[in-house]
C-alpha positions as CSV (number, residue, x, y, z in Angstrom):
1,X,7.2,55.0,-149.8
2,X,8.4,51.8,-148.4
3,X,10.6,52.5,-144.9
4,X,14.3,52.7,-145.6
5,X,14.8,49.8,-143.7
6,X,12.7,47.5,-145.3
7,X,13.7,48.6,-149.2
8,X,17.3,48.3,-147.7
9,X,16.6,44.8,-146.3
10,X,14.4,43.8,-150.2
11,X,17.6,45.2,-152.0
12,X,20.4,42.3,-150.1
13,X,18.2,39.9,-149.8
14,X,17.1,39.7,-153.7
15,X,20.9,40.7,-155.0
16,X,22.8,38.3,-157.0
17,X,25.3,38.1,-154.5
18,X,24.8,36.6,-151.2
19,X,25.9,38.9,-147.7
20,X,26.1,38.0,-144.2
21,X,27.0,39.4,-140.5
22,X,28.5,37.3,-138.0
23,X,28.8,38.1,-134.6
24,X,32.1,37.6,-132.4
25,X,31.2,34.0,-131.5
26,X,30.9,32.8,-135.1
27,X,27.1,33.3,-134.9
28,X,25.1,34.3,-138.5
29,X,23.3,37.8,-137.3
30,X,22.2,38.4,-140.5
31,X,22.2,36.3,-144.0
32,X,20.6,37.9,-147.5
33,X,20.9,36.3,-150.9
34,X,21.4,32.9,-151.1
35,X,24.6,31.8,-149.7
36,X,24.3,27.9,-150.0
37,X,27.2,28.1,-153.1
38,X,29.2,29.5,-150.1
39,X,28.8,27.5,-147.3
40,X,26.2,24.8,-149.0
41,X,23.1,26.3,-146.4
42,X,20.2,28.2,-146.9
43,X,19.9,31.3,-144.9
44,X,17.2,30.0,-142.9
45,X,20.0,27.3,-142.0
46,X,22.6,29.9,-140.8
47,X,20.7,32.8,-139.5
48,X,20.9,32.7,-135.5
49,X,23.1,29.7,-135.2
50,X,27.0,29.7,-135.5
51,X,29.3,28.2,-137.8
52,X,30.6,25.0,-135.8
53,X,26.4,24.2,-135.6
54,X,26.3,24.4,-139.3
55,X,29.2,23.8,-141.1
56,X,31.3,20.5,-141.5
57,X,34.1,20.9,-138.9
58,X,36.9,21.7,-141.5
59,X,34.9,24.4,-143.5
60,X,33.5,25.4,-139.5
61,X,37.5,25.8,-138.6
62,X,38.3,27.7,-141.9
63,X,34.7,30.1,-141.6
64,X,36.1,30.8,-137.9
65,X,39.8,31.7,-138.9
66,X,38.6,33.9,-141.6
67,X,36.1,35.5,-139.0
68,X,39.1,36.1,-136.5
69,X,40.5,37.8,-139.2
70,X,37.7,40.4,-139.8
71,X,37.2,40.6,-135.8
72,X,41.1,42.0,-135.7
73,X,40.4,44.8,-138.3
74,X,41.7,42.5,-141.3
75,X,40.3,43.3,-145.2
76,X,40.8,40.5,-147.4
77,X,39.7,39.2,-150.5
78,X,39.1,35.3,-150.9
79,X,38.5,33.5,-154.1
80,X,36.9,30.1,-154.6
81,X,35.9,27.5,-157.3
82,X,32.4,25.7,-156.8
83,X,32.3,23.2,-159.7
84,X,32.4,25.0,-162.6
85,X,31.4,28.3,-160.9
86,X,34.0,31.0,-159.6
87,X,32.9,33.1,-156.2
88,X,34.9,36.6,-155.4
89,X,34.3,37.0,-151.3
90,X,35.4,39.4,-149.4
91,X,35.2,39.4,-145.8
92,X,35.4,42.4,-143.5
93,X,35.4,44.2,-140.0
94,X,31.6,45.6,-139.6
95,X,31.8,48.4,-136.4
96,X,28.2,49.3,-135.3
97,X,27.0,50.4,-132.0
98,X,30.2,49.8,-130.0
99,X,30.3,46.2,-131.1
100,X,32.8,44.7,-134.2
101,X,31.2,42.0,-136.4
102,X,32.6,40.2,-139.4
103,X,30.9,41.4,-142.5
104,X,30.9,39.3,-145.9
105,X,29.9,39.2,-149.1
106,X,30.0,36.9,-152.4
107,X,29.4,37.4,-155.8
108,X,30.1,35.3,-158.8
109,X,32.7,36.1,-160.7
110,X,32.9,33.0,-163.5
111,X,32.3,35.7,-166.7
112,X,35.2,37.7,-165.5
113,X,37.6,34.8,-165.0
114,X,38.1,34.6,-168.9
115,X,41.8,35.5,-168.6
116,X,42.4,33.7,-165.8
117,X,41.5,30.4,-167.6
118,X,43.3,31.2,-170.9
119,X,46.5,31.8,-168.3
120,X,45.8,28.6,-166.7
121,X,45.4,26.9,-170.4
122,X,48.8,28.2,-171.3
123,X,50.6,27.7,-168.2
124,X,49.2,23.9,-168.5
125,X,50.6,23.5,-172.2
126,X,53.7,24.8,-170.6
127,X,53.4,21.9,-168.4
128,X,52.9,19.3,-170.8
129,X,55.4,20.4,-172.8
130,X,57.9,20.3,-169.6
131,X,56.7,16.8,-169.2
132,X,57.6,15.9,-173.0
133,X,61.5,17.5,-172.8
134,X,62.0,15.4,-169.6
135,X,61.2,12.3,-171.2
136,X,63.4,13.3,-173.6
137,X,65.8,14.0,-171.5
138,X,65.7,11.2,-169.7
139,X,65.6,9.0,-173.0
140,X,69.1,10.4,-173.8
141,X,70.6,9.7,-170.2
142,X,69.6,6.8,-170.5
143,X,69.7,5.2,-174.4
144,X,73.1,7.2,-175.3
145,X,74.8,8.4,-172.1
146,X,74.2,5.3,-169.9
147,X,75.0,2.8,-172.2
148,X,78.2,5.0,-173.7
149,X,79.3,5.1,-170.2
150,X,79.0,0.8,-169.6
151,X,80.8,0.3,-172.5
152,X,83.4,2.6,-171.2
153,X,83.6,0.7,-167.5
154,X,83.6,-2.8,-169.8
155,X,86.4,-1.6,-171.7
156,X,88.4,-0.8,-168.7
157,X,87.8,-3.6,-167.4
158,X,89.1,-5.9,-170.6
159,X,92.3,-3.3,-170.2
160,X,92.9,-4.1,-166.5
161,X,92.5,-7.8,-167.3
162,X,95.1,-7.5,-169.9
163,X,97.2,-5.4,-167.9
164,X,97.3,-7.4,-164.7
165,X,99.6,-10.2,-164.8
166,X,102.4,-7.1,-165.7
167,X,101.6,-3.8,-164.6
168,X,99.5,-4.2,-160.6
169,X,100.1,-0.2,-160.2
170,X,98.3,0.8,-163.6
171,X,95.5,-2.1,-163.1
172,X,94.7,-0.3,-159.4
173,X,94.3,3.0,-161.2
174,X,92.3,1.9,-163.3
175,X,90.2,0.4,-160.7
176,X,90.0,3.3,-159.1
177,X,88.7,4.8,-162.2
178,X,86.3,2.6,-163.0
179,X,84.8,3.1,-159.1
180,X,84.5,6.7,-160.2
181,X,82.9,6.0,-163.3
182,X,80.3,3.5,-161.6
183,X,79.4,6.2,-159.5
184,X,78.7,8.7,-162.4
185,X,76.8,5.7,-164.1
186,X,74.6,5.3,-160.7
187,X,74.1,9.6,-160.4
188,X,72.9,9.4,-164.6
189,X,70.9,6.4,-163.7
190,X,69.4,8.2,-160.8
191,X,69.2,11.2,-162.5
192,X,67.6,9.5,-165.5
193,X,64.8,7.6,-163.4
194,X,63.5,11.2,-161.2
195,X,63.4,13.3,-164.5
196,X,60.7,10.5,-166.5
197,X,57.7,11.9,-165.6
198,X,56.1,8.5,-165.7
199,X,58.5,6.7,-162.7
200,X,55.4,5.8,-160.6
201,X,54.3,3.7,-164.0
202,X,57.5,2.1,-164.0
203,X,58.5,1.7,-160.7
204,X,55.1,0.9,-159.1
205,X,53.8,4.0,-157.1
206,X,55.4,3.2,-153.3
207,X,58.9,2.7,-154.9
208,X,58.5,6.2,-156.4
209,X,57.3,7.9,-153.1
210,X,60.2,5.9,-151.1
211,X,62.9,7.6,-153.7
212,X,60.3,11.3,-153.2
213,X,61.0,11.0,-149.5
214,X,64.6,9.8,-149.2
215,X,65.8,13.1,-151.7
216,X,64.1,15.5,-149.5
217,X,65.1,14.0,-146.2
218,X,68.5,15.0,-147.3
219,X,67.3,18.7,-146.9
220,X,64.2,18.4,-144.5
221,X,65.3,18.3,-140.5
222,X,61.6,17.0,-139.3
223,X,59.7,13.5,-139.3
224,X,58.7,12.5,-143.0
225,X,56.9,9.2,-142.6
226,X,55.4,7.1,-145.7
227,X,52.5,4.5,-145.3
228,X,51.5,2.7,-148.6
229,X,48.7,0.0,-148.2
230,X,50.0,-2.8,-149.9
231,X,47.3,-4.5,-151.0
232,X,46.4,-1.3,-153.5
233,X,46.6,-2.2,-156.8
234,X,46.2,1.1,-158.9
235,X,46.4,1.9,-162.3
236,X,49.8,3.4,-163.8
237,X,48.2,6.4,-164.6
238,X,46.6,7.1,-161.5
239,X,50.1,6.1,-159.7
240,X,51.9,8.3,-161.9
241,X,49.1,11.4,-160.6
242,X,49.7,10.4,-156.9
243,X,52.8,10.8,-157.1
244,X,53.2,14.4,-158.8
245,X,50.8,15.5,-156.1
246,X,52.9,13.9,-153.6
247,X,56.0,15.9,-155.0
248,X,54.2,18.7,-155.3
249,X,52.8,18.8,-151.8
250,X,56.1,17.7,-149.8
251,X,57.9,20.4,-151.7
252,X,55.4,22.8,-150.6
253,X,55.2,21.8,-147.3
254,X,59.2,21.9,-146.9
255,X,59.4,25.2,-148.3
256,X,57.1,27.4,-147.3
257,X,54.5,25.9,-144.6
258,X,57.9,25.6,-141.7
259,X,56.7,22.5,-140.8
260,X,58.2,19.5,-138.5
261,X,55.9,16.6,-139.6
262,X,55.1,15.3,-142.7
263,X,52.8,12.4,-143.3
264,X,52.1,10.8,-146.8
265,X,49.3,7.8,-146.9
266,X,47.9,5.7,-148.9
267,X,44.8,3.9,-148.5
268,X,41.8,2.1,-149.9
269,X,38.3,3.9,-148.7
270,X,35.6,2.1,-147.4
271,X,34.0,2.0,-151.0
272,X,37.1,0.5,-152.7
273,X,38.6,3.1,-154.2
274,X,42.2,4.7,-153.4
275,X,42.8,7.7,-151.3
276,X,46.5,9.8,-150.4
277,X,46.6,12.4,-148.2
278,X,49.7,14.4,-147.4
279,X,49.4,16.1,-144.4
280,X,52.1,18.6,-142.5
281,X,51.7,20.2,-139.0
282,X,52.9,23.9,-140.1
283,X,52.0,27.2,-140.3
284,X,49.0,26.2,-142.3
285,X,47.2,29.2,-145.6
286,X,43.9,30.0,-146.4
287,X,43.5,28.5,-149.9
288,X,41.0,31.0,-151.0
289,X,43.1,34.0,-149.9
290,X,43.7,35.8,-153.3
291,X,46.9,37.6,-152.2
292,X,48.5,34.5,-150.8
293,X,51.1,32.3,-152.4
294,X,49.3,29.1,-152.4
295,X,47.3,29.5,-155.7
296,X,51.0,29.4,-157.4
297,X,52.1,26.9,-159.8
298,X,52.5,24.4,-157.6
299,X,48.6,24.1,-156.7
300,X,48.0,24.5,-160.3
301,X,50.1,21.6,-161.1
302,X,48.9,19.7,-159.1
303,X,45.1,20.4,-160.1
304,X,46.5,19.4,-163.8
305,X,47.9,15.5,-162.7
306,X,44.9,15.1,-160.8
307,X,42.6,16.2,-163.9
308,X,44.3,14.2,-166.3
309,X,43.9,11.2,-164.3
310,X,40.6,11.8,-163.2
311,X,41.0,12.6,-159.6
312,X,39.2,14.8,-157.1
313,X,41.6,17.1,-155.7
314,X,40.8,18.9,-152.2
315,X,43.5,21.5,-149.9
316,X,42.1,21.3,-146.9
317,X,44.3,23.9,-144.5
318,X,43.8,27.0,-142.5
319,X,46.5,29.8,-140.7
320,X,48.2,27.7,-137.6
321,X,46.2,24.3,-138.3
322,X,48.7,22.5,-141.0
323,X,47.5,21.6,-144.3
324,X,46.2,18.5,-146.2
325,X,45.9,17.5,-149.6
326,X,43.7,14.7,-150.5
327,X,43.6,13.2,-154.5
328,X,40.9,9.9,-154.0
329,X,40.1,8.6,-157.1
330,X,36.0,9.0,-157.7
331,X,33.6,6.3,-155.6
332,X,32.0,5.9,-159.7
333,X,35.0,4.9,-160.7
């Protein structure tokens, strides 16, 4: 009969999943499984050495905040794409011999996410098919009630021409009416240009993000800077994904992260390619916590722009650090 310990120790470390124990300063007490789809180590890699000595410093700060977490007496269930391949997590206080550890384990969950991705599959239709009825939308601003209405202003103006010489207080109404009417032309116009979902393609992508910004500053108290490199030149289809991202991600930021700061840039990398990060200095998520709002549409929509252009997408954000959202386009491309 083998010792309990040791058949204990054979069973974790030749699971499917992966487990771990972490002690209070972040360090791996204990690693079973393979947990390099986890934290991309090997258990010889982790065990006896803490997170900020393995990890990249963003996945070290994220590891660390979600240890905190279990250190507090917190429960919580994360869950996180690798590639193609779907991990459930679930991270945990561990209380043994007087002392509190975070516990964890990982298991992958890809055949079980069949619903998930006929959900996401529908709610993308649903997006496309948004996209389609605002073009349309913005067709008919434009082609019938835009037009309608400059006929309307240039018959005006051939009535106060006639009317002038005779009638001065009629001809100032009218001007006054046509003032009105050239502000309702400007609000369709407007109108018309934000609902085409392709005004980075037409506009050119730092005209789009300068009209992004100047709406929400109307509503948004705190510093909102824009830095374009102008010496980009990218595609109109990747434009037109940068900016969805970007509308996505300032929206989110204003409404739910209580931020001051927002940053938008755009860059060329050191390989050529182009690169936008939105960053904000608020209350910051953890984007693998499953009962938190940030896996809500507005994540999905912008994993959807950034697919159909081809982008890598990346949320980069932990609780009281801010959040950043990178779309580069691929160094192979």
């Amino acid at each position: 009969m083998p010792k309990p310990a040791c058949l204990l120790d054979a069973f974790l470390d030749q699971s499917p999943g992966c487990h771990w124990i972490t002690s209070t300063e972040g360090r791996f007490h204990r690693v079973y499984g393979d947990p390099s789809p986890v934290f991309a180590r090997t258990a010889s890699e982790l065990t006896g050495r803490t997170a900020a000595e393995t990890l990249d410093p963003d996945a070290a700060r994220l590891w660390m905040a979600r240890f905190e977490r279990a250190f507090e007496g917190e429960t919580f269930a994360l869950r996180e794409r690798r590639g193609e391949v779907t991990w459930y997590i679930s991270v945990f206080p561990l209380r043994f011999d007087g002392e509190v550890y975070a516990g964890g384990l990982a298991c992958e969950s890809t055949a079980w996410s069949t619903a998930e991705h006929e959900l996401r599959h529908t709610v993308l239709g649903a997006l496309k098919t948004q996209e389609f009825e605002r073009a349309m939308a913005s067709k008919f601003l434009h082609d019938s009630i835009g037009q309608n209405l400059t006929a309307f202003g240039l018959q005006l103006d051939l009535i106060r021409m006639d009317l002038e010489p005779s009638s001065l207080d009629i001809c100032a109404r009218i001007a006054e009416i046509q003032q009105m009417l050239e502000a309702l032309m400007e609000s369709v116009r407007e109108y018309s240009y934000e609902l085409h979902p392709s005004i980075a393609e037409r506009a050119g992508l730092r005209s789009a993000l300068d009209r992004l910004t100047g709406r929400v500053r109307e509503r948004f108290a705190g510093l909102l800077r824009i830095n374009v490199d102008p010496s980009l030149k990218i595609e109109p289809k990747v434009a037109s994904a940068l900016y969805h991202i970007a509308q996505e991600a300032v929206e989110n930021a204003v409404q739910h992260a209580s931020c001051s700061s927002i940053e938008i840039a755009v860059k060329s990398t050191r390989t050529g390619s182009t690169s936008m990060e939105i960053r904000d200095n608020g209350r910051g998520f953890d984007p693998g916590d499953m009962r938190s709002g940030c896996r809500g549409l507005g994540l999905l929509s912008m994993e959807h722009h950034a697919a159909q252009a081809g982008l890598d997408l990346s949320v980069v954000s932990s609780q009281g650090t801010g959040t950043t959202v990178k779309a580069c386009v691929p160094e192979a491309a």
